[in-house]
KETI-123860 format. One line per field, with one value per residue (C-alpha): x negated, z negated, y negated; residue number from 1; residue in three letters. Coordinates in steps of 0.5 Angstrom, whole numbers, plus 500, padded with zeros to 3 digits. Each point is the difference from the previous one (the first is absolute). Layout:
N
xx: (X  ...)
zz: (Z  ...)
yy: (Y  ...)
i: (NUM  ...)
aa: (ALA  ...)
// end
This chain:
399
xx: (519  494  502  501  494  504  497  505  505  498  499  506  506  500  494  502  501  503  505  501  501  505  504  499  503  506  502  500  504  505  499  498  501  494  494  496  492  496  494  498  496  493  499  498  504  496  496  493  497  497  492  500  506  496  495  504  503  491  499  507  496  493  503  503  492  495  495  504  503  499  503  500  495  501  498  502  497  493  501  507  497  494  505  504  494  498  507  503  493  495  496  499  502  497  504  500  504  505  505  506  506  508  502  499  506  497  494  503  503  494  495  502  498  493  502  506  506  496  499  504  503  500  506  501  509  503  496  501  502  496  495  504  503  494  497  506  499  493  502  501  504  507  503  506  503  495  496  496  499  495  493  503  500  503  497  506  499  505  501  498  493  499  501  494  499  498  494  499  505  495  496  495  499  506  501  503  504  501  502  499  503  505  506  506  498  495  496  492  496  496  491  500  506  496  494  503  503  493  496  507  499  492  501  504  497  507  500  505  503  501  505  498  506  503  493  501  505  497  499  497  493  498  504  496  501  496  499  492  501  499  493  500  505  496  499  508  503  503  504  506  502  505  500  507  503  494  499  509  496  506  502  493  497  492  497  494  497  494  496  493  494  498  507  499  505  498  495  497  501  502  508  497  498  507  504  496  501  508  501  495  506  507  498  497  501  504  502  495  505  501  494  499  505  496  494  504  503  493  497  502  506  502  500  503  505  502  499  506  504  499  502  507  501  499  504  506  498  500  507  503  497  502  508  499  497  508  502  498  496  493  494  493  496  500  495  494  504  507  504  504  501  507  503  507  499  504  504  499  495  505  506  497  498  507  502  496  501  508  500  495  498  493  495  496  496  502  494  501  499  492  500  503  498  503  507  504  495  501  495  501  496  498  499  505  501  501  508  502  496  502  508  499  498  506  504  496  504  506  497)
zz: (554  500  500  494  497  504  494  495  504  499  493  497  498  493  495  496  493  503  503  493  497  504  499  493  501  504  494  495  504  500  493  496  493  501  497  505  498  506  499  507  502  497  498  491  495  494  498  501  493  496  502  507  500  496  505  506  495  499  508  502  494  501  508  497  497  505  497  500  507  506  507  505  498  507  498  492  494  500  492  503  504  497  494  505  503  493  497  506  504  495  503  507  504  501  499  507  502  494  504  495  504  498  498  505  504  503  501  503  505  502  501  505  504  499  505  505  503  503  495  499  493  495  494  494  500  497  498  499  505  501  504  506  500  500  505  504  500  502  507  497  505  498  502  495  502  500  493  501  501  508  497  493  497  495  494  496  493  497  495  504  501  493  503  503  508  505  502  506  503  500  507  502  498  496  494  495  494  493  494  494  495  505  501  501  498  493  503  498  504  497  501  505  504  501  502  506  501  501  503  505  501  501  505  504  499  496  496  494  495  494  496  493  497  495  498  493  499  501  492  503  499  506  505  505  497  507  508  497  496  506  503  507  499  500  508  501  495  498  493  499  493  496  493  501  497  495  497  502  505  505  499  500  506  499  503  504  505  501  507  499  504  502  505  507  506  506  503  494  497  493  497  494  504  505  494  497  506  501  492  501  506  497  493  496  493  494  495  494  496  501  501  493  498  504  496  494  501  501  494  494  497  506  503  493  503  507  496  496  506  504  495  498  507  500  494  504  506  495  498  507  503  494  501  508  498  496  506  503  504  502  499  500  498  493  497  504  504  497  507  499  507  499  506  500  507  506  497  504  496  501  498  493  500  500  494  496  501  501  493  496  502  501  505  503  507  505  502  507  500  500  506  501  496  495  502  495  494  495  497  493  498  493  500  495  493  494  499  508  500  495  502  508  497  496  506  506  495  505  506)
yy: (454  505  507  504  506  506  505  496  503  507  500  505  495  498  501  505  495  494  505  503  494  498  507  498  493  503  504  496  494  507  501  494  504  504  499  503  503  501  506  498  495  500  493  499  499  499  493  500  501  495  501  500  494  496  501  497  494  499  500  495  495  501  497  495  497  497  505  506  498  505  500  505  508  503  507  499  498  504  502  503  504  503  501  505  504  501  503  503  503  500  495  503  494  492  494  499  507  497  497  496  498  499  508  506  499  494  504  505  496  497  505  502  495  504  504  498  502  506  503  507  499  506  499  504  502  497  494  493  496  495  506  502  492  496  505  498  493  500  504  508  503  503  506  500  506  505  503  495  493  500  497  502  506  502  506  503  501  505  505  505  498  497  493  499  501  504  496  504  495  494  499  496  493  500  495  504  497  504  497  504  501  499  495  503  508  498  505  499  504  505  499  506  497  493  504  504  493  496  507  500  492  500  506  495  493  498  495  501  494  503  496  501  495  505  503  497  505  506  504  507  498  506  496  494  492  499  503  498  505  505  501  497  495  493  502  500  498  493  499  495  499  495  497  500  506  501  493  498  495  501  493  498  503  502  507  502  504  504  501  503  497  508  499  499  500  504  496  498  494  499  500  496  495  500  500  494  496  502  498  493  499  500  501  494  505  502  495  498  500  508  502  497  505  505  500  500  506  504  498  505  497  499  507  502  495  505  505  499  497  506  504  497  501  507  500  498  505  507  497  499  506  505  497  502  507  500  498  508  495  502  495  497  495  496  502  498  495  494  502  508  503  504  505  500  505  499  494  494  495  494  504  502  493  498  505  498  493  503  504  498  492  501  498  506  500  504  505  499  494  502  504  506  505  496  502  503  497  494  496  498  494  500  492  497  499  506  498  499  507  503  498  502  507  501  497  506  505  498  501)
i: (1  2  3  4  5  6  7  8  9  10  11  12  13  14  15  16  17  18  19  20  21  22  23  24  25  26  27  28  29  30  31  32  33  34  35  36  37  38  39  40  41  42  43  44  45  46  47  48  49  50  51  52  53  54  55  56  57  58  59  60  61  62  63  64  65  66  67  68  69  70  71  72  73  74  75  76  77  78  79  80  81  82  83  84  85  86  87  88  89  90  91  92  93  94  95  96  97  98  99  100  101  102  103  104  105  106  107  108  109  110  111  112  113  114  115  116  117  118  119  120  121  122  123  124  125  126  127  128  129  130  131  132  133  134  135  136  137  138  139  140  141  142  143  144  145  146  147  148  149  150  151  152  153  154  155  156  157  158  159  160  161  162  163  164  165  166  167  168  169  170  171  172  173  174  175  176  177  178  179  180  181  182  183  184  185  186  187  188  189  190  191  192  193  194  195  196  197  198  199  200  201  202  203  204  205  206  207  208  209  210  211  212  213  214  215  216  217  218  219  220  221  222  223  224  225  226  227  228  229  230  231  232  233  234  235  236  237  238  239  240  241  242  243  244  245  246  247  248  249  250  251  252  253  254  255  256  257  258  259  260  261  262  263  264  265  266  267  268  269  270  271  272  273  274  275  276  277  278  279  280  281  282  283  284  285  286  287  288  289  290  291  292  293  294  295  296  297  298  299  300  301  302  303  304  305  306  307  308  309  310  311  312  313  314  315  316  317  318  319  320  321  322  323  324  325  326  327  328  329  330  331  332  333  334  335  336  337  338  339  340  341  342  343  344  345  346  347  348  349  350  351  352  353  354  355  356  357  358  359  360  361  362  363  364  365  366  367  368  369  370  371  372  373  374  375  376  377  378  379  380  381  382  383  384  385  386  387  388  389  390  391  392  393  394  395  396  397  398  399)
aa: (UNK  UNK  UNK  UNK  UNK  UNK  UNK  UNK  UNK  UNK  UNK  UNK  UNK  UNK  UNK  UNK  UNK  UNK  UNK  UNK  UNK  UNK  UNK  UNK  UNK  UNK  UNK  UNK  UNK  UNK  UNK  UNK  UNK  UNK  UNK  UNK  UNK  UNK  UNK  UNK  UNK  UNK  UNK  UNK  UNK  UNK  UNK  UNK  UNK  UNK  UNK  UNK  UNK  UNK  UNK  UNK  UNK  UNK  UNK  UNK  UNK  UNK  UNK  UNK  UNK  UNK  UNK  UNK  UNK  UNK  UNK  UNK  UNK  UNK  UNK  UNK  UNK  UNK  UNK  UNK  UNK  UNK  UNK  UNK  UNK  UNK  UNK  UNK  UNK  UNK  UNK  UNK  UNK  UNK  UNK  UNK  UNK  UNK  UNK  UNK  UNK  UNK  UNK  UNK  UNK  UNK  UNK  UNK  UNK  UNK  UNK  UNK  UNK  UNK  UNK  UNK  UNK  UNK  UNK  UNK  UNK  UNK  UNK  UNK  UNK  UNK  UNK  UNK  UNK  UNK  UNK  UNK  UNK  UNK  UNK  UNK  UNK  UNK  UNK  UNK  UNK  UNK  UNK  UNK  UNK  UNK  UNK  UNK  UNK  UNK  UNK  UNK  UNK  UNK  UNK  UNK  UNK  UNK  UNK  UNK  UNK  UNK  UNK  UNK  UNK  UNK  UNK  UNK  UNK  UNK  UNK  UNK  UNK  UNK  UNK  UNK  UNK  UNK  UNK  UNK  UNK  UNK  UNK  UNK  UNK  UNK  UNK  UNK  UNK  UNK  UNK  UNK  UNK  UNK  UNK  UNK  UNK  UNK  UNK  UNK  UNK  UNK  UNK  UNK  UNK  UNK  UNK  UNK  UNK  UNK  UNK  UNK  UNK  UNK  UNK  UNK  UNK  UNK  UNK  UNK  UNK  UNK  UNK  UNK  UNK  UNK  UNK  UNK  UNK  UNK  UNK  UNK  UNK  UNK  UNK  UNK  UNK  UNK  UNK  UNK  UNK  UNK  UNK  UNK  UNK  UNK  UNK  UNK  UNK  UNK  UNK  UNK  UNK  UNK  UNK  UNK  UNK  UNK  UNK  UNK  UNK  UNK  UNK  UNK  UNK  UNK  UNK  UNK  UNK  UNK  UNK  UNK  UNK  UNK  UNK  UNK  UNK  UNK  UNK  UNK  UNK  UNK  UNK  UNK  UNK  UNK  UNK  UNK  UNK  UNK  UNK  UNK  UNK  UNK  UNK  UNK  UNK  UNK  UNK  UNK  UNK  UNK  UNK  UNK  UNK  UNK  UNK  UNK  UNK  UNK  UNK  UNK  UNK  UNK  UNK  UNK  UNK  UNK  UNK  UNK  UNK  UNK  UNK  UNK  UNK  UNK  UNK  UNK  UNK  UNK  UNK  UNK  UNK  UNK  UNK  UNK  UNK  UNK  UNK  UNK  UNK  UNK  UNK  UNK  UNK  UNK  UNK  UNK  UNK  UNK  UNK  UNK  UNK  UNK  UNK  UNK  UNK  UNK  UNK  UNK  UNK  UNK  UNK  UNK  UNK  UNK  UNK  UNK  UNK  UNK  UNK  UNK  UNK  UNK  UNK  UNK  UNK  UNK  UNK  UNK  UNK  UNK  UNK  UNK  UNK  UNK  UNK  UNK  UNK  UNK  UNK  UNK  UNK  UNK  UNK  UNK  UNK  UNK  UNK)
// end
């Protein structure tokens, strides 16, 4: 039998949510009459509404008609993408810089590619997971005793520097993750913080991946929908963004990734061209039939359509962060971001946990879980439905 990928040995015990569901699982076998609610992982509750789902019931019948039937779209339907770089870039970009692919998460596992296992790695802390873990799989090295991770940096963001970091810390050569508005802090950088990210990236011939994800829930017209925003940023910059927590395409799977024909690798050649033959390479395209979705969701009723979801959602992270702040605990997020980032200070993340599943029968995530400036935070999530909301604020008031 073949040996075993050595790097999936060094990935840190457990992915963070499936070790949250299996704490869940335990308690609720110890505690059967529990209605448990989880304000933890960010995974959508709401139906998908009417117009961009009859979208997808039109493209899953339009393969069922020898006339409307289409096979593979390796890159994605031309109409999805010029409608994404009209509404979210204003036109800036070619179909051919557009890349539609199953949801960010998968892009961001695969983008790596790009650049190798010697590539040194610069995340954001915390950050989601999927950063440090699929830089590990490709071959990262791993320190895990240090502050940081070998070929891995971590970037805190914390109170004291506004949840934005220090920049300086990004060295040569580096791939830079930054995710804004963030997972798990909900903190959305502002545009002279972006810049100072882009001037520091060009300085140092980094690339950054900027994970766009939540940036349907930014409501302060000052802050940035996009790192293409930011003078520069089209010769470091490669943006990832999702329909899942926008249009509830959780259970659907549709996103799409930006690489601007102007980037070059080191020795010139192109990243546009690289990434293209990588996805042709193990990636025969989305579905139609969300695509279908996709497309729908980018004309007017159907942004009218992200437009109400978002807001539910941040309806729901006003009512949880108020019912943390009650709590005397310190919070940010959930105003521009689904996620509320509490500081429970010294107390160990797990073992807050553990008390509010104890006291209150609620599921949160534990902060250092995302790195370790996260230790002694909880993220909220404020993916759930209004009443379960609702209930689990009332129930926080036991803490």
């Amino acid at each position: 039998m073949l040996l075993r990928n050595p790097n999936i040995s060094r990935l840190k015990a457990g992915y963070l949510f499936p070790e949250i569901a299996r704490r869940r699982r335990e308690f609720a076998a110890l505690h059967p009459a529990a209605k448990i609610i989880s304000l933890g992982v960010g995974n959508t509750t709401e139906a998908i509404l009417p117009h961009i789902c009859s979208a997808l019931v039109e493209g899953a019948g339009a393969l069922g008609k020898q006339e409307t039937y289409s096979g593979y779209m390796d890159e994605g339907l031309e109409q999805l993408r010029k409608q994404i770089s009209a509404v979210y870039y204003g036109g800036k970009f070619c179909v051919d810089e557009i890349f539609i692919s199953d949801g960010s998460k998968c892009d961001i596992g695969r983008l790596q590619l790009l650049f190798g296992k010697e590539a040194r790695v610069c995340v954001q802390d915390p950050s989601y997971p999927v950063y440090v873990d699929g830089s590990v799989l490709i071959g990262a090295a791993l320190d895990w005793e240090g502050e940081g991770y070998g070929s891995i940096c971590y970037l805190p963001c914390t109170a004291d520097n506004g949840y934005f970091p220090d920049v300086r810390k990004i060295s040569k050569n580096s791939l830079v993750y930054f995710c804004s508005p963030n997972n798990p802090t909900g903190a959305a950088a502002t545009r002279e913080q972006l810049a100072v990210l882009v001037k520091r990236a060009l300085e140092t011939e980094s690339v950054i991946i900027y994970d766009a994800a939540y940036s349907e829930y930014i409501r302060d017209a000052s802050l940035p929908k996009t790192i293409y925003e930011i003078d520069g940023s089209q010769e470091c910059a490669i943006e990832v963004n999702s329909f899942s927590k926008s249009a509830g395409f959780t259970g659907v799977r549709l996103g799409w990734t930006v690489v601007p024909k102007v980037m070059k690798f080191s020795g010139g050649e192109s990243v546009n061209k690289d990434w293209s033959r990588i996805m042709a390479t193990i990636f025969n395209g989305a579905s139609n039939i969300a695509q279908a979705g996709g497309i729908a969701a980018l004309d007017e009723e159907g942004l009218k359509e992200i437009r109400k979801l978002t807001d539910f959602y941040l309806e729901n992270a006003a009512l949880i962060r108020q019912a943390v702040q009650k709590l005397g605990v310190k919070c940010v997020g959930g105003d521009n971001s689904p996620y509320i980032w509490a500081n429970f200070g010294k107390e160990d993340s797990w073992e807050v946990f553990s008390r509010i599943l104890e006291k209150c029968h609620v599921v949160t995530t534990p902060g250092s879980g995302f790195g370790p400036a996260g230790a002694g935070f909880i993220r909220f999530s404020a993916f759930g439905r209004r009443f379960d909301i609702q209930e689990a604020c009332r129930r926080l008031a036991n803490y």
